[in-house]
N, C-alpha and C positions, 0 to 999 in steps of 0.2 A: 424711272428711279434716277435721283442724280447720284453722280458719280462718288462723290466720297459716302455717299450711304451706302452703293453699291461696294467699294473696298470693305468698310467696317463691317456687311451682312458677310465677305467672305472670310476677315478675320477671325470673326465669331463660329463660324463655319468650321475653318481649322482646329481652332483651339476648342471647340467641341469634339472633335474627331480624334485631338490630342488625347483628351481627358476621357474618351470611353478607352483609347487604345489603352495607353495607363490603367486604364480599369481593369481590362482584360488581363494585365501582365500581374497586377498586385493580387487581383481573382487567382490564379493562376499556380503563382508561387503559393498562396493560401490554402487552396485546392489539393496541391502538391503535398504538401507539410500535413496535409489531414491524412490523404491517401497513403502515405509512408507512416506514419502511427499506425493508420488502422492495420495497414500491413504487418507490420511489426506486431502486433498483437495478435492477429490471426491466427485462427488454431491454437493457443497456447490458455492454456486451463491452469486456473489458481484457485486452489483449497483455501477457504479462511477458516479458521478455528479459533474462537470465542471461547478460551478460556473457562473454565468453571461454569456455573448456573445451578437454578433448583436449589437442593438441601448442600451444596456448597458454592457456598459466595464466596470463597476466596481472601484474600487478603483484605483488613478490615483499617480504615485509617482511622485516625484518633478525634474525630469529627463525626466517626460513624459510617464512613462512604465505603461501600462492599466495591468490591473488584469489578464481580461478574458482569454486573450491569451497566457498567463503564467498557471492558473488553467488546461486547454485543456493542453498544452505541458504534462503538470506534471502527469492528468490523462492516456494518450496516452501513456507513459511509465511505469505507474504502469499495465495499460490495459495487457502490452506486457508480465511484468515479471510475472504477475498473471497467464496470459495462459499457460504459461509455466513451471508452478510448478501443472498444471493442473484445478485448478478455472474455474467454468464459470461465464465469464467477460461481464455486459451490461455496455454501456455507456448512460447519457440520452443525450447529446450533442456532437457533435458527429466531428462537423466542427464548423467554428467562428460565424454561424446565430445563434440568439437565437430561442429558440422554439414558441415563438408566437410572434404575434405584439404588445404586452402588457406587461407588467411587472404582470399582474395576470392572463394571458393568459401563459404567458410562465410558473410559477410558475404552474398553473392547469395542463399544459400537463407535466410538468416534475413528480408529481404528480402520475397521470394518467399511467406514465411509471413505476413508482417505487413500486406503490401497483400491476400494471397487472404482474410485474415480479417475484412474489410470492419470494424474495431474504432471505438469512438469514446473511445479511449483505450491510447496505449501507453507504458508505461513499462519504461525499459532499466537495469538494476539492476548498478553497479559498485562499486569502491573505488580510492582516490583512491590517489596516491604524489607522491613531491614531494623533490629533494634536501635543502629545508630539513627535516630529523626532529621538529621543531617542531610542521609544520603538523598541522593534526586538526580535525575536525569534517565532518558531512556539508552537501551541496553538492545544489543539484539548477540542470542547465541546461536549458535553452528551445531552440527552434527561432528564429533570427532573424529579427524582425519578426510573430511569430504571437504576438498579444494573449491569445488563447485559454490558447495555453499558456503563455504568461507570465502570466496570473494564477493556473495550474494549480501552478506553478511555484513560486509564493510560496506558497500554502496549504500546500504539501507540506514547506515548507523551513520555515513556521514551524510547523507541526505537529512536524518532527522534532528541531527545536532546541529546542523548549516540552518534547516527551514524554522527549528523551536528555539534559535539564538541560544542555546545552551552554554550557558558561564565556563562550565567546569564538565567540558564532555567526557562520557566515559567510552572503553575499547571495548568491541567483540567477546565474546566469551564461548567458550566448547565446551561443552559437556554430553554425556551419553542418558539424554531423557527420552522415556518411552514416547513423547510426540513425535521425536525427530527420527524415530526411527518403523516410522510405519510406511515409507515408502521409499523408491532407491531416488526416487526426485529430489531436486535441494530442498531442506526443507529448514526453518527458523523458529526460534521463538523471538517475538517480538516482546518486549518489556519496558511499555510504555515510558512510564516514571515510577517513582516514590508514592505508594500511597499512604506511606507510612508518613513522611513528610509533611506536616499540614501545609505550608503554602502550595507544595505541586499536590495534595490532594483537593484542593479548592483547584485549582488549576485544571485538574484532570476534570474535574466536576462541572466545566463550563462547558457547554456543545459547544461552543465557537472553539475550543480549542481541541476539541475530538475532533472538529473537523479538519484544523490545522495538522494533527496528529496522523490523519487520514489520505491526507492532501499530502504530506511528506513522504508517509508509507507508499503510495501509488510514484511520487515520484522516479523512490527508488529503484523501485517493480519495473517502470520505463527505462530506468538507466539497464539493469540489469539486463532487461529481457533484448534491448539493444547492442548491449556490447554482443552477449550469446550469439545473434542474428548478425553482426557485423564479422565477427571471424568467422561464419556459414559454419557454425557446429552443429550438428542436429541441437535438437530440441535435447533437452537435460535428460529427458525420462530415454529417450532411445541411445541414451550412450553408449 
């Protein structure tokens, strides 16, 4: 072999040797960053609740588009991106019946699902209506007086007004509804948009943006459930 071939096979040599080490370190940090997610999510159980179904659909927009079947889509994709940052994920509805043949029969089993679920997080997933057709934007309320979920409450509401470009974002809201009070875990209502609205109920009516809707809600879930794990507080439920 002559000599400057043999330099050039060993520069290629090194700068091979450079470029798997670099591999290993960008593998690494990558690896890293998966392994602290999935941590963070471990062990931690999220209730979704799909809003209405069955013999009530819920909020009806002026186009025709029922709530309920928008709520489900929206949880269905949060379900998926949850499981997959590792969460375990219950639904309380699960397809378009509702849970009972009552309006307080289904409210009692839904209920019933979300205390037996021992969760330390649930979130109750709607869309909003409003006789002014103006109003739009999504909403997330609290349980009143829980700090917990009133800070849960605001990450989720600026995650989803930051990721849906939202014009004209709206604040937080408390109130004492019989969802948010079925378990001592934080718990929300989420309220998508306006389906009163016709442009956000066309809006809402596009899967690409149940998914964007979905995608923002999981965000906020990561912020939250990070900060919680970052000051080493137990878990919400064992306070």
């Amino acid at each position: 072999m002559r000599k400057g071939t043999h330099v050039r096979t060993r520069k290629m040599s090194i700068l091979v040797s450079l470029l798997c080490i670099l591999g290993l370190v960008v593998t690494g940090v990558s690896m890293r960053s998966v392994k602290t997610a999935a941590k963070s999510a471990q062990g931690f159980c999220i209730v979704l609740d799909a809003g209405h179904g069955g013999f009530d659909p819920g909020a009806i927009g002026p186009g025709g588009v029922c709530e309920d079947g928008i709520n489900l889509a929206i949880v269905k994709e949060a379900q998926v991106l949850l499981q997959e940052r590792g969460y375990t994920v219950l639904l309380t509805r699960q397809d378009a019946d509702a849970l009972g043949q009552t309006k307080q029969s289904d409210m009692q089993q839904r209920r019933r699902m979300i205390m037996d679920s021992g969760c330390d997080l649930m979130i109750s997933v709607h869309l909003n209506a409003n006789a002014d057709a103006s109003c739009r934007g999504p909403v997330v309320l609290y349980r009143t007086g829980d700090e917990v979920s009133r800070e849960a409450a605001q990450i989720l509401q600026d995650a989803l007004n930051e990721g849906l470009k939202i014009e004209k974002p709206r604040i937080i809201q408390t109130g004492e509804y019989f969802i948010l009070r079925c378990t001592e875990a934080p718990s929300l209502i989420v309220e998508c948009g306006f389906v009163s609205n016709a442009q956000e109920e066309a809006l809402l009516s596009d899967p690409e943006y149940q998914t964007q809707v979905a995608q923002e809600l999981v965000r906020g879930v990561d912020s939250a459930v990070r900060l919680w794990r970052e000051r080493a507080r137990p878990t919400p439920r064992n306070r």
